[in-house]
TORMARKOL-894464 format. One record per residue (C-alpha): residue in one letter; y, z, x. Coordinates in nm, 4 decimals, padded with zeros to 6 digits. Layout:
BEGIN
<'A',<Y,Z,X>>;
...
% end
This chain:
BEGIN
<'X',<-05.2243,02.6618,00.1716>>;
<'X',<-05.5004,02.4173,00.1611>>;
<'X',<-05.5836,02.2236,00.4893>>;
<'X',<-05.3593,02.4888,00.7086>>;
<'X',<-05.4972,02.6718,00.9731>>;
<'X',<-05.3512,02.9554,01.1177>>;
<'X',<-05.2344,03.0776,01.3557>>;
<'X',<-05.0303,02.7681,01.4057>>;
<'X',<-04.9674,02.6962,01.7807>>;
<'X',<-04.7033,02.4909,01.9352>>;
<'X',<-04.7009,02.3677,02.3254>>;
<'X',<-04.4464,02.2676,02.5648>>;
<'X',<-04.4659,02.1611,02.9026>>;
<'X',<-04.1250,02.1380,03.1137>>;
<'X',<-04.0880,01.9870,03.4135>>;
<'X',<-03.7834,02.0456,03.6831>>;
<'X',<-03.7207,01.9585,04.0049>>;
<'X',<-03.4080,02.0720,04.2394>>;
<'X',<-03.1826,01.8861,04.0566>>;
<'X',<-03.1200,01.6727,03.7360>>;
<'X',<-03.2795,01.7064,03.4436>>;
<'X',<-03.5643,01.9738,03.2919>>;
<'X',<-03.7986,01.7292,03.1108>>;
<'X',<-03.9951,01.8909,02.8068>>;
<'X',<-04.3166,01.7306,02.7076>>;
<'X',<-04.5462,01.7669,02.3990>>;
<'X',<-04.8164,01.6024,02.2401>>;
<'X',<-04.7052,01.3182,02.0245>>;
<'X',<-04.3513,01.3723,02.0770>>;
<'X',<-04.0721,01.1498,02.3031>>;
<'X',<-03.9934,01.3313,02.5928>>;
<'X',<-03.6704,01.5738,02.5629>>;
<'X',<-03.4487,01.5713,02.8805>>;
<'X',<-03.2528,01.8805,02.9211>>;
<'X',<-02.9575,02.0129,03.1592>>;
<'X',<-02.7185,02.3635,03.1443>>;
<'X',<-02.4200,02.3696,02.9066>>;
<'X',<-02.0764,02.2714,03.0918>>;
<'X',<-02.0362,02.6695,03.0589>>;
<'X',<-02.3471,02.7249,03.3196>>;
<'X',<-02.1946,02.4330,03.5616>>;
<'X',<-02.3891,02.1845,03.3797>>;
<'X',<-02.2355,01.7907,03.2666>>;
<'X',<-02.1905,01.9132,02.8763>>;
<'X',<-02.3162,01.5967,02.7715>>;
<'X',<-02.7513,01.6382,02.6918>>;
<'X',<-02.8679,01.9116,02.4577>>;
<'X',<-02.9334,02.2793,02.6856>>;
<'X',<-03.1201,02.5195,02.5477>>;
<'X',<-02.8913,02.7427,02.4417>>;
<'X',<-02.7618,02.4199,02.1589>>;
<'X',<-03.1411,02.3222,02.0810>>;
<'X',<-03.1777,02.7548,02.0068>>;
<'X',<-02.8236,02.6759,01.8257>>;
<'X',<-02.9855,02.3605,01.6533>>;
<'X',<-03.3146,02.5326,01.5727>>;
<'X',<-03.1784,02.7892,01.3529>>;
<'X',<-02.9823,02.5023,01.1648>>;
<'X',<-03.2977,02.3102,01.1429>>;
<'X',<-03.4850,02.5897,00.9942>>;
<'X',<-03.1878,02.6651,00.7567>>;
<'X',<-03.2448,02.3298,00.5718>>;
<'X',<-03.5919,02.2437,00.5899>>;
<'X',<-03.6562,02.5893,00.4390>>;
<'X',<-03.3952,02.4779,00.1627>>;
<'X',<-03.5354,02.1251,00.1321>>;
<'X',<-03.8709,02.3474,00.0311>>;
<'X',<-03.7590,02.6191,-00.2013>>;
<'X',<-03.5434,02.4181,-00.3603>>;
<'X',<-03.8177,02.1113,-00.4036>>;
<'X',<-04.0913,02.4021,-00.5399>>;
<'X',<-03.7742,02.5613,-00.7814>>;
<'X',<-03.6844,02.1880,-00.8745>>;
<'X',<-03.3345,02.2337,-00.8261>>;
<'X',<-03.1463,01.8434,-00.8189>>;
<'X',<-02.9446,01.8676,-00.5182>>;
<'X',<-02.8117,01.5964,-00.3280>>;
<'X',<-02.6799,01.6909,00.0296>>;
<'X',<-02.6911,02.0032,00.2649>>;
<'X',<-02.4413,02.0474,00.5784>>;
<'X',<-02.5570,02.3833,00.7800>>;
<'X',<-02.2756,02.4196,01.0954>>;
<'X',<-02.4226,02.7114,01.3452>>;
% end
């Protein structure tokens, strides 16, 4: 792939304090606030980890569709991935 370097390298910072949120930072990107699932005594209502792992795996899912099927030139018009 022309202009691609490798290996490609991805940081986060997260920041926490006693209580409240986990804030995770990267260059170039809105900060993300985080707290536990309602199943880990957490309010249920911000992504946790465990939904943004969840999410990820979703995400993946159609942007690598989006790709093959743009190289394979397949007309499509809508994906819906539930994980």
């Amino acid at each position: 792939m022309a202009g691609v370097s490798f290996p490609h390298r991805y940081q986060v910072n997260a920041n926490a304090e006693r209580d409240g949120d986990v804030v995770l930072l990267a260059d170039g990107l809105p900060a993300l606030r985080l707290e536990p699932p309602g199943t880990f005594g957490g309010p249920g209502d911000r992504w946790s980890p465990e939904t943004l792992l969840v999410g990820a795996v979703a995400d993946c899912f159609a942007l690598t569709f989006r790709a093959i099927a743009g190289l394979a030139r397949l007309r499509w018009e809508s994906l819906e991935c539930d994980a």
